[in-house]
C-alpha positions in Angstrom: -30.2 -67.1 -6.2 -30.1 -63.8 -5.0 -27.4 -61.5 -5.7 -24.6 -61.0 -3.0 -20.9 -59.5 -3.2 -18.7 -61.3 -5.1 -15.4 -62.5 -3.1 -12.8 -59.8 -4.1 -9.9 -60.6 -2.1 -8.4 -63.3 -0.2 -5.9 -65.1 0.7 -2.4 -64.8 1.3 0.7 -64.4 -2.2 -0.6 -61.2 -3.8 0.9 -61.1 -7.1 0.9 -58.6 -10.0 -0.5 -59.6 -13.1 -2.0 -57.8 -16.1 -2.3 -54.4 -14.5 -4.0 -55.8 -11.2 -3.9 -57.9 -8.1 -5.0 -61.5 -7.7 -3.9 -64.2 -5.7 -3.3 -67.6 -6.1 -6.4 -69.8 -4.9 -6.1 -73.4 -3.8 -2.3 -74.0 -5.8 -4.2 -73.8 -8.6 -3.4 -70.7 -10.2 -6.7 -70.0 -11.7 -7.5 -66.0 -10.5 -9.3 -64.3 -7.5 -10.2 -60.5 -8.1 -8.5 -58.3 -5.6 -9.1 -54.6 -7.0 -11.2 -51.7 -5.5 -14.1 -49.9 -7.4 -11.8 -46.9 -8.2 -9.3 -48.9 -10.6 -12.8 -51.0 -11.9 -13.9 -48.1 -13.4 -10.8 -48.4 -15.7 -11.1 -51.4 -17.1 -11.6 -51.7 -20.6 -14.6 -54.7 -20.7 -15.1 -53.5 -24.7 -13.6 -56.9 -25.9 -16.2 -59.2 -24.0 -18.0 -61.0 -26.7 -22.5 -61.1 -26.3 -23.2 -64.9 -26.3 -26.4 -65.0 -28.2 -28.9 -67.2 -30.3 -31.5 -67.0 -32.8 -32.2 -64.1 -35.5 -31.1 -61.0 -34.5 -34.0 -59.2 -36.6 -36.7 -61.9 -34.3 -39.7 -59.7 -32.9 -38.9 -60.4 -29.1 -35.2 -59.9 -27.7 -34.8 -61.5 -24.2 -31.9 -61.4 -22.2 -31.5 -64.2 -19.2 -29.0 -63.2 -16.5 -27.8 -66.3 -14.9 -24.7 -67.7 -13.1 -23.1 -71.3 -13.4 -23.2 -71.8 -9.6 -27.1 -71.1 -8.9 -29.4 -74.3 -8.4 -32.0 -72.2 -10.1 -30.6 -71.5 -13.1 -29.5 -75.2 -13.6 -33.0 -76.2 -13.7 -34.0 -73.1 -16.0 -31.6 -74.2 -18.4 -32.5 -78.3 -17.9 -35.9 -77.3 -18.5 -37.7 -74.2 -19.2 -34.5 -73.2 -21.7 -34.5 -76.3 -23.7 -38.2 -75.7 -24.7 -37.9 -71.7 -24.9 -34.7 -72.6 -27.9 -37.3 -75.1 -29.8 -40.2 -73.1 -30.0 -38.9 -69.5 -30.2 -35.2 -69.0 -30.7 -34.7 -71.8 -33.1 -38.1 -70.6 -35.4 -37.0 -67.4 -35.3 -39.3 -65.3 -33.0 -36.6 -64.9 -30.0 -33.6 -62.8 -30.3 -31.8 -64.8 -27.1 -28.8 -63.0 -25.0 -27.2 -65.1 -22.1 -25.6 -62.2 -19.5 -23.1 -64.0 -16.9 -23.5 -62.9 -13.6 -21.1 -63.8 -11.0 -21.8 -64.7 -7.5 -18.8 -66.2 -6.3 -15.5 -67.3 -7.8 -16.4 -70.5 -9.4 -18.9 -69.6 -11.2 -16.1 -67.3 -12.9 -14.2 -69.9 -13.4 -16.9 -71.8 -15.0 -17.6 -68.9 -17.5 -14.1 -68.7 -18.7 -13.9 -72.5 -19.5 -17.4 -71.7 -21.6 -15.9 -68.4 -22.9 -12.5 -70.2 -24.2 -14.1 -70.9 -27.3 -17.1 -69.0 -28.0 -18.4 -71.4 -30.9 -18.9 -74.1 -28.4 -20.2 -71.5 -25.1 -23.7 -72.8 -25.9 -22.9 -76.2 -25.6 -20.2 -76.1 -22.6 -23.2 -74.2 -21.0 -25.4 -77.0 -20.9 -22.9 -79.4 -19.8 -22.1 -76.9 -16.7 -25.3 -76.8 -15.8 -26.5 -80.6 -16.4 -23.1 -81.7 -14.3 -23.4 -78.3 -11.5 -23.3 -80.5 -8.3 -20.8 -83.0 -10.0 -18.3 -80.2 -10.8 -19.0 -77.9 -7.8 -18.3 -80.8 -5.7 -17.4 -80.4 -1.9 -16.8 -76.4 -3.1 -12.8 -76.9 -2.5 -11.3 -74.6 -5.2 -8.4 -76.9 -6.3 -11.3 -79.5 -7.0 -13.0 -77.6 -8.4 -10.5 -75.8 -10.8 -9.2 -79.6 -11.5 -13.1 -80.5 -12.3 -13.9 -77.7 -14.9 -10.5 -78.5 -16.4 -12.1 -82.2 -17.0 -15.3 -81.0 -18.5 -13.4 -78.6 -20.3 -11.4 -81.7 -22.1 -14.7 -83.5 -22.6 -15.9 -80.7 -24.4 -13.1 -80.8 -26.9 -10.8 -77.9 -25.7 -7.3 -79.3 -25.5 -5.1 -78.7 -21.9 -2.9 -75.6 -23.4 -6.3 -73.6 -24.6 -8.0 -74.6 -20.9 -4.9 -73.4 -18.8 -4.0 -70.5 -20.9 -8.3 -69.0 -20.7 -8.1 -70.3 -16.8 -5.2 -68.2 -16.0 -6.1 -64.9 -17.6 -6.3 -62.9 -14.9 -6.2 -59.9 -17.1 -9.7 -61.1 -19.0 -11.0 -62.5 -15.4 -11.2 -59.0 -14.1 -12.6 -57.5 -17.4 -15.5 -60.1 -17.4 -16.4 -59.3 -13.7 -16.8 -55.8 -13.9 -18.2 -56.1 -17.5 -20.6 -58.5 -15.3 -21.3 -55.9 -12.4 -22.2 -53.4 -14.9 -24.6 -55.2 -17.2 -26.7 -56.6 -14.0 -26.5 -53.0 -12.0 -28.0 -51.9 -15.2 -30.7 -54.0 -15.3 -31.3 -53.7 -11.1 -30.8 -57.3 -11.2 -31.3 -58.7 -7.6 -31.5 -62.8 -8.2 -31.0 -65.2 -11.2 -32.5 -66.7 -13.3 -34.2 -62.9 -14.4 -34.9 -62.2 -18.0 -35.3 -59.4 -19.7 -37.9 -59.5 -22.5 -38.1 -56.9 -24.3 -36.9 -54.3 -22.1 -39.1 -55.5 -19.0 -37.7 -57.5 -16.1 -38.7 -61.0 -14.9 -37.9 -63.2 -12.3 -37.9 -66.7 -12.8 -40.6 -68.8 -14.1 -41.9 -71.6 -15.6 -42.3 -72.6 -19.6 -46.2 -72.1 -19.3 -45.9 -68.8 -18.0 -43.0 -67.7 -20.3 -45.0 -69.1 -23.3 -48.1 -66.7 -22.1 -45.6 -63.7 -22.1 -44.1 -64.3 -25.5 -47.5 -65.8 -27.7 -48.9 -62.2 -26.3 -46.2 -60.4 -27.5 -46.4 -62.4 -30.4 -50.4 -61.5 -30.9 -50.0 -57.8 -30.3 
């Protein structure tokens, strides 16, 4: 998927909350960023928590930027992931960082039901990405929000924890800028894109990410 602006305002009910502007999306309170690039550069984004896996003393570090909403990455993560945590991050030669990038507002949505308990993002991950087309639906945001909610539930986070991490506008804005910065960073212009070691990739499959990392592994 290739990178494009993320949906910053719209709609009609602008209401204050946390220090910015959002509005209400599909009578589902969850939040839509409305703030310009001036007040972005104030937002704290020091709190975000680094989802990663594996031992952080492993010889290779790689860093995947992906979002919940790309086709591409849902695969990656069906496939070419599963193998990549076997072989490398769980035997402890991969040092493994997942980086959120958002594209549009569900897939923020979907990060913050992952990101409401942090022990269980790995595994709320996968489910996002195995059921993407179930939860993504027809694209309605009201469905959608009511979708996540569900998955949320069957991941084991109870309805107060899910409503109070889906209405946070405060921490929605901190993760999208924190977002911005990280892939603007690494001139990230699609997902999946790794960074291994420092070097950017696009995406690929396992064959030719095992070449890259039994190399690395050699040299």
């Amino acid at each position: 998927m290739n990178r494009r602006d993320f949906m910053l305002a719209g709609g009609a009910g602008l209401a204050a909350f946390g220090g910015f502007w959002f509005t209400q999306s599909g009578g589902n309170d969850m939040p839509v960023l409305a703030l310009n690039a001036e007040e972005a550069a104030d937002i704290d984004t020091s709190g975000i928590i680094e989802m990663q896996l594996g031992d952080e003393n492993a010889p290779i570090k790689i860093t995947e930027f992906a979002s919940f909403t790309c086709p591409h990455c849902a695969t990656f993560h069906q496939v070419v992931f599963k193998q990549l945590k076997a072989d490398y991050i769980d035997t402890g030669k991969v040092h493994f960082t997942y980086q959120d990038v958002y594209f549009d507002r569900p897939g923020l949505w979907a990060a913050m039901v992952a990101r409401c308990d942090p022990d269980r993002f790995f595994g709320i991950s996968a489910m996002l990405y195995e059921g993407q087309k179930d939860w993504i639906g027809s694209g309605d945001g009201a469905t959608i929000g009511e979708n996540l909610r569900k998955l949320g539930r069957i991941a084991g986070l109870d309805n107060d924890q899910l409503e109070a991490c889906l209405t946070d506008g405060e921490k929605a804005q901190q993760l999208y800028t924190w977002s911005q910065q990280k892939a603007d960073a690494a001139d990230i212009s699609g997902t999946p894109s790794m960074l291994i070691d420092g070097e950017l990739f696009s995406n690929m499959s396992y064959d030719e990410l095992k070449t890259i990392l039994d190399k690395k592994l050699e040299s």
